[in-house]
C-alpha positions as CSV (number, residue, x, y, z in Angstrom):
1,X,84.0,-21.2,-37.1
2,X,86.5,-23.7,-38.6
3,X,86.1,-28.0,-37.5
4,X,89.2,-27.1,-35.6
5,X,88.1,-24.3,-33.8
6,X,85.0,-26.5,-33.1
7,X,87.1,-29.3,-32.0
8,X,89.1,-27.0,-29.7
9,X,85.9,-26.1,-28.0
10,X,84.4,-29.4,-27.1
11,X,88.0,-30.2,-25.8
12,X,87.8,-27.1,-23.4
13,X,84.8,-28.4,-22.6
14,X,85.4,-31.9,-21.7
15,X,88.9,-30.5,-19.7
16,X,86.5,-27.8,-17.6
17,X,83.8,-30.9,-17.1
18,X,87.2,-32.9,-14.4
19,X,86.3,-32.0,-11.1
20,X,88.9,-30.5,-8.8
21,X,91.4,-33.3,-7.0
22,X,90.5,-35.4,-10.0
23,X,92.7,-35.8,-13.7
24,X,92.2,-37.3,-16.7
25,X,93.7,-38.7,-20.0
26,X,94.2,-37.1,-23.2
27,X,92.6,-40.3,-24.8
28,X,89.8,-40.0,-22.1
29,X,89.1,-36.2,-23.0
30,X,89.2,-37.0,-26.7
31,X,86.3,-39.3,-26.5
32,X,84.5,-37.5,-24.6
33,X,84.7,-34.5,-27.3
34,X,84.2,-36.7,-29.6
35,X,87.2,-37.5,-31.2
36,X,88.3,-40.7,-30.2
37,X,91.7,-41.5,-30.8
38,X,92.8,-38.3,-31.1
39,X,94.4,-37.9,-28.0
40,X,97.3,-35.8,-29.7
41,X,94.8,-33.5,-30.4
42,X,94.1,-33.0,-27.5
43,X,97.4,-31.8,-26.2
44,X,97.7,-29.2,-29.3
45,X,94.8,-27.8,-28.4
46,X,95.7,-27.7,-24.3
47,X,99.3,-25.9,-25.8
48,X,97.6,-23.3,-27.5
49,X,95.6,-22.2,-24.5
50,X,97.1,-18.6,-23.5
51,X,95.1,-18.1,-19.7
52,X,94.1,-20.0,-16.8
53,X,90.3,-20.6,-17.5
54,X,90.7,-24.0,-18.4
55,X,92.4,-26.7,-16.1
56,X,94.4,-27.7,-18.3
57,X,96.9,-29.5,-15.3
58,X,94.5,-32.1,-14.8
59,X,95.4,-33.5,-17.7
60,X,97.9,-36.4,-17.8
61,X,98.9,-39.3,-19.8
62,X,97.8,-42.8,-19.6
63,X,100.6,-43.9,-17.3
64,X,99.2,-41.3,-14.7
65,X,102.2,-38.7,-15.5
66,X,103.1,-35.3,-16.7
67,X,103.6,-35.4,-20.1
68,X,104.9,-31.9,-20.4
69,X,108.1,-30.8,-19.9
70,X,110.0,-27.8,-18.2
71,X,108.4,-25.0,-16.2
72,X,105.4,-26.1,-17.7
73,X,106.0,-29.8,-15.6
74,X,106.8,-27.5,-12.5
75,X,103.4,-25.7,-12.4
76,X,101.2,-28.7,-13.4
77,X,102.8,-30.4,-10.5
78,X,102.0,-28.0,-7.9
79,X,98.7,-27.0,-8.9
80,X,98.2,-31.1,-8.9
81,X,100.1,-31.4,-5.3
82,X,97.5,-28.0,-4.1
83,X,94.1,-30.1,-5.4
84,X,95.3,-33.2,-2.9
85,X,96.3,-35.1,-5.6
86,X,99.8,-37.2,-5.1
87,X,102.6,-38.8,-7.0
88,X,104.1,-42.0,-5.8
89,X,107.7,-42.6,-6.0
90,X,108.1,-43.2,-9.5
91,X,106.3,-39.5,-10.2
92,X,102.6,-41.5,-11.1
93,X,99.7,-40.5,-10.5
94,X,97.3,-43.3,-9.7
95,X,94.4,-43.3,-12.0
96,X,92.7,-45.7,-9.8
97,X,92.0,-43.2,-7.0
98,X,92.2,-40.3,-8.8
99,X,90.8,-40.9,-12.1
100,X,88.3,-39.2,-13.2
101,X,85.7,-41.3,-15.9
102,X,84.2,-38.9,-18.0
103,X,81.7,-41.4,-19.9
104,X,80.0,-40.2,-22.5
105,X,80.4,-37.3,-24.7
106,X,79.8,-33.7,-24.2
107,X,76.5,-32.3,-24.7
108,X,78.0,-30.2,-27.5
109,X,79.5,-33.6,-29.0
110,X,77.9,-34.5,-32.0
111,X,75.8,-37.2,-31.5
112,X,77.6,-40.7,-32.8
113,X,76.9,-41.2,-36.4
114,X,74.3,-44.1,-37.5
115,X,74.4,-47.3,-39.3
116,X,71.7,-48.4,-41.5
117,X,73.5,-52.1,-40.6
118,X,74.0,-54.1,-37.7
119,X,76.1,-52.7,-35.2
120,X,79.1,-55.6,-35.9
121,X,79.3,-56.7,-39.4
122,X,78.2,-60.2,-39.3
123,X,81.4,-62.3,-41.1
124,X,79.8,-64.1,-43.8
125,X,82.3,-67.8,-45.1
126,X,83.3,-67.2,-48.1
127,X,81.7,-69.4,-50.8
128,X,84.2,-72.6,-51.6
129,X,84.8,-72.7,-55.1
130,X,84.0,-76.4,-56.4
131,X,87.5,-77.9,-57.7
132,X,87.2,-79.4,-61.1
C-alpha cells in the first residue's frame, strides 16, 4: 500500500472516531492520524471519498465553518443541522459546545518517533571570543 494510501486510512479513521452531534478540525484530525500540520491533507483525502461510510460532514475548519463550497456546503449543512448541531448567525459553529477533542493518535498512528536527546534542546551561550 503506498504512504499515501496509508495516510488516507488513518485519516478515515480519525474522521469515523467523531461521535455523532460532535465535529472536528482538519488540523485536529491530522494529528490525531498522525500528521500534524497537514490539515490540507486532510481535506484531499475527505474529497476523494466516493460513499457515505465516512462522516466526512463533521468536519470543519478552525473558525467552526464549512469550508466547502456548493451543493457540497448544502448537504454538510443539513446532515450537521439533523445531528443537533447549530450555526449562529454568522454561519459558525461553536467549537466550544460542539467540539469534539480527539487527543491522541489513532491506534493505527505510528507511534511518535524517539530522541536519543532531551526532549527541548537545551540553548547552550555561545562562547565570547576574547578581543585582542
Amino acid at each position: 500500500m503506498p504512504a499515501s494510501d496509508d495516510a488516507y486510512a488513518r485519516i478515515f479513521r480519525a474522521v469515523e472516531a467523531i461521535p455523532r452531534g460532535r465535529v472536528s478540525t482538519y488540523g485536529r484530525i491530522a494529528a490525531r492520524a498522525g500528521l500534524p500540520g497537514r490539515a490540507r491533507q486532510v481535506g484531499f483525502a475527505l474529497r476523494s471519498l466516493g460513499d457515505g461510510s465516512v462522516p466526512w460532514h463533521r468536519v470543519v475548519n478552525a473558525g467552526g465553518r464549512l469550508s466547502v463550497v456548493g451543493e457540497a456546503a448544502v448537504i454538510q449543512r443539513r446532515r450537521l443541522l439533523a445531528e443537533g448541531i447549530r450555526f449562529d448567525a454568522h454561519d459558525r459553529i461553536d467549537l466550544e459546545r460542539f467540539g469534539c477533542d480527539l487527543a491522541g493518535p489513532t491506534a493505527a498512528s505510528p507511534p511518535p518517533a524517539r530522541s536519543s536527546g532531551p526532549a527541548v534542546p537545551s540553548r547552550r551561550p555561545t562562547p565570547r571570543r576574547r578581543a585582542g
